[in-house]
LUMLODREN-922877 format. One record per residue (C-alpha): y, z, x. Coordinates in nm, 4 decimals. Each point is the difference from the previous one (the first is absolute). Layout:
LUMLODREN-922877
y_z_x
Y_Z_X
...
end
This chain:
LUMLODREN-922877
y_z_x
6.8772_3.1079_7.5231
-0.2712_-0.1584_0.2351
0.2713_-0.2647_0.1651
0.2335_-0.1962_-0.0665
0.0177_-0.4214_0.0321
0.3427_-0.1515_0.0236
0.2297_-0.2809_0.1127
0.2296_0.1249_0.2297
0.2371_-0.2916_0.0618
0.2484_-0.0606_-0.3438
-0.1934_0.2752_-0.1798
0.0794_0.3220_0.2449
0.2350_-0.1972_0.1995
0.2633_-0.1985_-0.1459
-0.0264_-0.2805_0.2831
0.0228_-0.3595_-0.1789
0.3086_-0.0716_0.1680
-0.1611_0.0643_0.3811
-0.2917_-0.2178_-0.1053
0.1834_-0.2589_-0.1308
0.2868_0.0012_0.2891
-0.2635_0.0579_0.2440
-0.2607_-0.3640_-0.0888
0.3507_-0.1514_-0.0693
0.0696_0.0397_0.4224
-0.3389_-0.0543_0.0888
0.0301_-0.3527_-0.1857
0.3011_-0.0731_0.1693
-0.1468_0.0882_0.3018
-0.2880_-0.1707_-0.0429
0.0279_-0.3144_-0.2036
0.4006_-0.0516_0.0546
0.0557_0.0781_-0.3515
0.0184_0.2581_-0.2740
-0.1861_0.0514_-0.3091
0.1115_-0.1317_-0.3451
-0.0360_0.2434_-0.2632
-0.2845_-0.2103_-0.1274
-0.1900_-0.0231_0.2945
0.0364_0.3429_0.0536
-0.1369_0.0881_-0.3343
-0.2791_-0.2692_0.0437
-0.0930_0.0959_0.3110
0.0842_0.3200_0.1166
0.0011_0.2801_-0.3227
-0.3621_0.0717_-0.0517
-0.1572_-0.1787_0.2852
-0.1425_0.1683_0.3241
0.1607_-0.0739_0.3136
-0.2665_-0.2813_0.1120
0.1135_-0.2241_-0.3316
0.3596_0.0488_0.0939
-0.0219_-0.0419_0.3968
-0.1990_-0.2934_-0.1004
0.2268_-0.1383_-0.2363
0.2857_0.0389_0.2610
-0.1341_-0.1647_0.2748
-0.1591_-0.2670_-0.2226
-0.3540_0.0380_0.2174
-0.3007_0.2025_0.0000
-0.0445_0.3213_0.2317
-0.1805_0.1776_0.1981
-0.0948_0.3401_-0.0740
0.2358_0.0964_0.3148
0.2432_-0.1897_-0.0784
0.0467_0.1754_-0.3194
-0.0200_0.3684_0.1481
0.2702_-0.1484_0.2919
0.2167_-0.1351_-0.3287
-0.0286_0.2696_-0.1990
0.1016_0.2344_0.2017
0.2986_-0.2374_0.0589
0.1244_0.0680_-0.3316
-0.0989_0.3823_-0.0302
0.1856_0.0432_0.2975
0.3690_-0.1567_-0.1610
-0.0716_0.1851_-0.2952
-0.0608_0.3209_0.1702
0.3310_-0.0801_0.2019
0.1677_-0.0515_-0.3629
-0.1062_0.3226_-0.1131
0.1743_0.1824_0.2856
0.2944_-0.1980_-0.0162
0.0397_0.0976_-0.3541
-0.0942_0.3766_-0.0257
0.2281_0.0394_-0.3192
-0.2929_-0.1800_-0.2205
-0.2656_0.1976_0.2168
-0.1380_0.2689_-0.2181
-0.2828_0.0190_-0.2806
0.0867_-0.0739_-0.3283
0.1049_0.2923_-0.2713
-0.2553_0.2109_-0.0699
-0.2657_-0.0985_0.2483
0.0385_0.3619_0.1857
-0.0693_0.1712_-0.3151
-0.3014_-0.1886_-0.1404
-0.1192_0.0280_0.3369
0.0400_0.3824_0.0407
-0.0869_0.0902_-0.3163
-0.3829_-0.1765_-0.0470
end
């Protein structure tokens, strides 16, 4: 095997619940207000973080405005996967596929 090309996050790393807690605080934080479930489907799942900062803050962006915002939310969610080091492991098997290609 040449390489490999993966998704890390909810294919390695069983993380959905970080992700979701962590835009969930950075909405409250930044627009007063969670996400519903259906905006959060809408406008968060499958969109990069420039649709979903936009969405938030209901305005276009600058490009450093993203990066600053961005890094925003990476930061809670890194803080979230400290907090909860119980969940903070690959998923079965991944070691093995890994160490046997």
């Amino acid at each position: 095997m040449a390489g490999v090309i993966f998704d890390f996050n909810g294919t390695l790393f069983e993380d959905a619940d970080k992700q979701v807690a962590a835009w969930q605080a950075f909405a409250i934080a930044h627009r007063g207000q969670a996400l519903t479930p259906v905006e959060f489907d809408q406008h968060v799942h499958g969109q990069n973080n420039p649709m979903t900062l936009r969405y938030l803050l209901g305005r276009e962006l600058t490009a450093e405005e993203v990066a600053t915002l961005s890094e925003d939310k990476e930061r809670r969610y890194r803080q979230l996967c400290r907090e909860d080091a119980t969940n903070f492991h690959l998923r079965p098997g991944a070691v093995t596929f890994f160490l046997s290609a």
